[in-house]
N, C-alpha and C positions, 0 to 999 in steps of 0.2 A: 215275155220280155218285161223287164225291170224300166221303168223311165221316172228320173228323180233328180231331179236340182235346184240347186238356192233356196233350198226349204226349211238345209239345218247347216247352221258354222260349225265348222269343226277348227280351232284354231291348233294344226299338225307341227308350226314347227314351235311353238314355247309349251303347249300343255300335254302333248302325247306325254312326256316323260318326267313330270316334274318330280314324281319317287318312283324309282326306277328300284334299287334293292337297300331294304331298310337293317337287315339284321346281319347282314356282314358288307366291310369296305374291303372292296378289290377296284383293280385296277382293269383298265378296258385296254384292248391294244390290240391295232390291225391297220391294214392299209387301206384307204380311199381310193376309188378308182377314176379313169377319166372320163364320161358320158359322150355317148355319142346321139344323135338322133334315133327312135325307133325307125327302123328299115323299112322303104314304101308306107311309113305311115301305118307301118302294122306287125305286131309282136306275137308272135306263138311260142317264144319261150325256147327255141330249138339249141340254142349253144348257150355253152356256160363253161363254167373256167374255175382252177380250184383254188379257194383264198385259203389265211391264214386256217380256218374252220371251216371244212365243208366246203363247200361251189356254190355259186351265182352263178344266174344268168348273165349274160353279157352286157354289160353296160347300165347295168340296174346296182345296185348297194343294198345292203338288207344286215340284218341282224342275226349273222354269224361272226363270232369272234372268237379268241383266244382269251380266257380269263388267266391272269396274273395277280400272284399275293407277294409281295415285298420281292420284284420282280421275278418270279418264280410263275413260269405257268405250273395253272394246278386244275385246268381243263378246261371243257369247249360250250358255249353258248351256240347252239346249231337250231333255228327257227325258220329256216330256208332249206327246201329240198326239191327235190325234183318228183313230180308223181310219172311211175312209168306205166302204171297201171289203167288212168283213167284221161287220157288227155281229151281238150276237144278238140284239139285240132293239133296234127303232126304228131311227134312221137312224145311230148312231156307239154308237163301242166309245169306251175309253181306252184308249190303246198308252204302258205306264210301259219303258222303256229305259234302262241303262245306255251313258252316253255320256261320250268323251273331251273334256277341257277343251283346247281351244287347241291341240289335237294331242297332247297329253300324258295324264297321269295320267285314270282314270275314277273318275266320282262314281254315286251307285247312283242309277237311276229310281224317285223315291219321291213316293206320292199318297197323302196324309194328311186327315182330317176337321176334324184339328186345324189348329198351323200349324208350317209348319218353317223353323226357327233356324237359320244357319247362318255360322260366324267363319272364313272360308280363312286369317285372320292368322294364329288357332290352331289351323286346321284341326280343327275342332272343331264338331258341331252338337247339336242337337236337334229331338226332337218334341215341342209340347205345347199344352193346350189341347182343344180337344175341340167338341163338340156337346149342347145340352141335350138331354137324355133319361133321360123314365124307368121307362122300361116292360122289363118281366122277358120278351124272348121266348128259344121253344126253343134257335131255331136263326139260324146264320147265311148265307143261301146266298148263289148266283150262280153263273157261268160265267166260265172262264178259258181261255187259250191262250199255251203257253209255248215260249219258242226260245232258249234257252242259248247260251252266246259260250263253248264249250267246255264245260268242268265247271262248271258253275253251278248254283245255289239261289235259287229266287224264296221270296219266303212272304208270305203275309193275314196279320195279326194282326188282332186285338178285343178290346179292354179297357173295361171299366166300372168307372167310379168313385162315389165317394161320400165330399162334405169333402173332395174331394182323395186320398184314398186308394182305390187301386187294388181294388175287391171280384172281380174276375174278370178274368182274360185268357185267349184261345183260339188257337192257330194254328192253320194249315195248313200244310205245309212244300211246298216242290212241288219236287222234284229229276230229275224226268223233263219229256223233248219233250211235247208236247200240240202238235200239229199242228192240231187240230178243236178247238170247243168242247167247253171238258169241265165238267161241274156239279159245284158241291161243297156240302158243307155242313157247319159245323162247330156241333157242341153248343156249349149255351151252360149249363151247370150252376149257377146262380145260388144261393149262400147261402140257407137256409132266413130269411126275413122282412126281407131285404134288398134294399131298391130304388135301380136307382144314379143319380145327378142328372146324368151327363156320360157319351157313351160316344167312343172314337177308334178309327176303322178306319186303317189303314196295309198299304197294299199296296206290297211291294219286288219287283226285278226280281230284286235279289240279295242274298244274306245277309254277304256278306262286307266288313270291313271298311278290309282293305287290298288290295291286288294285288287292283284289281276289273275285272274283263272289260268291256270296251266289247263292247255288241255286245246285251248281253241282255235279250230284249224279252217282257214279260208284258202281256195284252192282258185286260183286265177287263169285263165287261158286266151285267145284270139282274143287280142286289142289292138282296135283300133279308130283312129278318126275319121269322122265321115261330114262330107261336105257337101252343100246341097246344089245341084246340077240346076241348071235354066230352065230344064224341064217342069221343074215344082213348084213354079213359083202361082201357075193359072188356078189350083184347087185352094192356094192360101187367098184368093181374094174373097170377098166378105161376099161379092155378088152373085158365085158361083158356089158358096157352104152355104147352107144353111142349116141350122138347128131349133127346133120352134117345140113346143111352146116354151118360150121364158118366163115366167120363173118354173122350175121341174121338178115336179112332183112323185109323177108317175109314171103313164107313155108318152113317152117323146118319139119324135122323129127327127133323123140326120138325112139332108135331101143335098144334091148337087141336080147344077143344070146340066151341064153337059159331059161331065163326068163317069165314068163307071166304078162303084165302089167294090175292090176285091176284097177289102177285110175292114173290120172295125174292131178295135180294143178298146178296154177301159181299164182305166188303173184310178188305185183311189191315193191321197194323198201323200201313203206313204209309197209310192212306186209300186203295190201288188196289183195283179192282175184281178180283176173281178168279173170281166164278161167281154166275151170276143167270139164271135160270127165271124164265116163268109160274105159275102156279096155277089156278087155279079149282076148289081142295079145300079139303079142312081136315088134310091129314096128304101130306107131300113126303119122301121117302126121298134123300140127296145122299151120294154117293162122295167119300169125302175122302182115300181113300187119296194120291192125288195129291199135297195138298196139304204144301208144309214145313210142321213143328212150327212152335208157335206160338199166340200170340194174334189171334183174327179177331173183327169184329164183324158182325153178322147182323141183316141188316133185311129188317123184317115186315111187309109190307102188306096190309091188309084194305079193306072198304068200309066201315071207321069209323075206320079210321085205320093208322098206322104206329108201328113200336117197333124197339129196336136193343138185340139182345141180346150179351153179349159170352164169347165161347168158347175152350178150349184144345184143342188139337187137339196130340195126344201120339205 
């Protein structure tokens, strides 16, 4: 599992597209649709609907359209598909891709909660808009699978608002292959007494704005928000974690009093996984000689719950 937030701004709705296609002007043309909440709070992508170009999923927007020259369609920008072949859950994934216009220039495969805006006269777009919601959860999961057109960056983003202004955004950055599904989950650190009335998911294939790769494909599945139960709250106190010696060098230990540890992971700063054990103790001795210096975060799983502690390793 993937776990990565507020570590890198992605600013989704002015810089995704600021040269979207340089060496022909056409025009963009399609219908916006109306959002509705993700169901139960969780998405597997199962219904879709067929727009001007291609199908979306249900109540998602993305970057299928009908290209038009001096009002004339003269064919289709399709970067949304449905995978039927690999889902992870139920019968289809969404496959978001980076795809060439017309043989030319590439536009990024982008699937938004909100809707997306998009002016080829000014080669200029946007995201906005959103989904009602207003619930404070933890975290934000699901499963991904990425395949890069060369050197390429996909990323999640998560933004919630309130009055229109923006109370929290989280990514995920993803700059390695993911051949298999990969799980991820990003915190979601909410303002102390603050609830947001709109939130916008935006998954890209690529982060770049100009000289964009045809070719690269990010494959999204089971999302959704997860909230943390009353149960979890006894392993986050400081008096029942511990982690000694500080500062870490080498072997550490992760010890709880009265706890039982069934699992430990560690991911290093960019969200990768680098070492994860069983348990079924209360006290794990781990070798970190290995490991580059650095910041890691460290998750804690018991039979009331999980915690994510975060460490230097010197």
């Amino acid at each position: 599992m993937i776990e990565y937030g507020d570590l890198r701004q992605v600013n989704h709705k002015k810089n995704m597209m600021k040269t979207i296609i340089s060496i022909i002007t056409i025009l963009f043309s399609g219908a916006t649709q109306a959002q509705a909440p993700i169901t139960q709070d969780f998405e597997s992508f199962e219904t879709w609907s067929n727009t001007l170009a291609g199908e979306l999923p249900d109540y998602w927007d993305g970057f299928n359209r009908v290209i038009e020259f001096n009002n004339m369609p003269i064919g289709d920008v399709i970067c949304i598909k449905r995978d039927t072949l690999d889902p992870k859950d139920g019968n289809y994934a969404v496959e978001i891709t980076s795809e060439s216009v017309l043989g030319g220039a590439a536009v990024p495969g982008l699937l938004t909660t909100g809707d997306l805006l998009i002016d080829f006269n000014t080669q200029t777009g946007d995201i906005i808009g959103g989904e009602a919601f207003t619930n404070t959860p933890t975290h934000f999961n699901g499963w991904f699978k990425y395949s890069p057109a060369g050197i390429d960056t996909a990323f999640i983003s998560i933004g919630f608002l309130f009055n229109s202004v923006e109370i929290l955004e989280a990514q995920l950055i993803i700059d390695t292959i993911a051949s298999t599904w990969t799980e991820f989950s990003i915190p979601l650190n909410f303002p102390v007494g603050v609830n947001p009335d709109s939130v916008n998911i935006v998954f890209g294939s690529t982060i770049s704005s100009d000289l964009i790769p045809a070719g690269s494909k990010l494959s999204i599945d089971a999302i959704e928000f997860k909230y943390q139960t009353a149960n979890t709250s006894s392993l986050g106190k400081k008096s029942d974690l511990k982690i000694f010696p500080i500062p870490i060098s080498s072997l550490f230990t992760i010890k709880t009093n009265h706890e039982t540890i069934s699992e430990i992971k560690i991911l290093d700063a960019l969200g990768r996984s680098v070492f994860k054990t069983p348990g079924n103790t209360n006290s794990i001795n781990i070798d970190a000689s290995n490991f580059q210096k650095g910041t890691y975060y460290v998750e804690i799983t018991t039979e009331s719950g999980r915690t994510i502690e975060t460490i230097e390793i010197k």
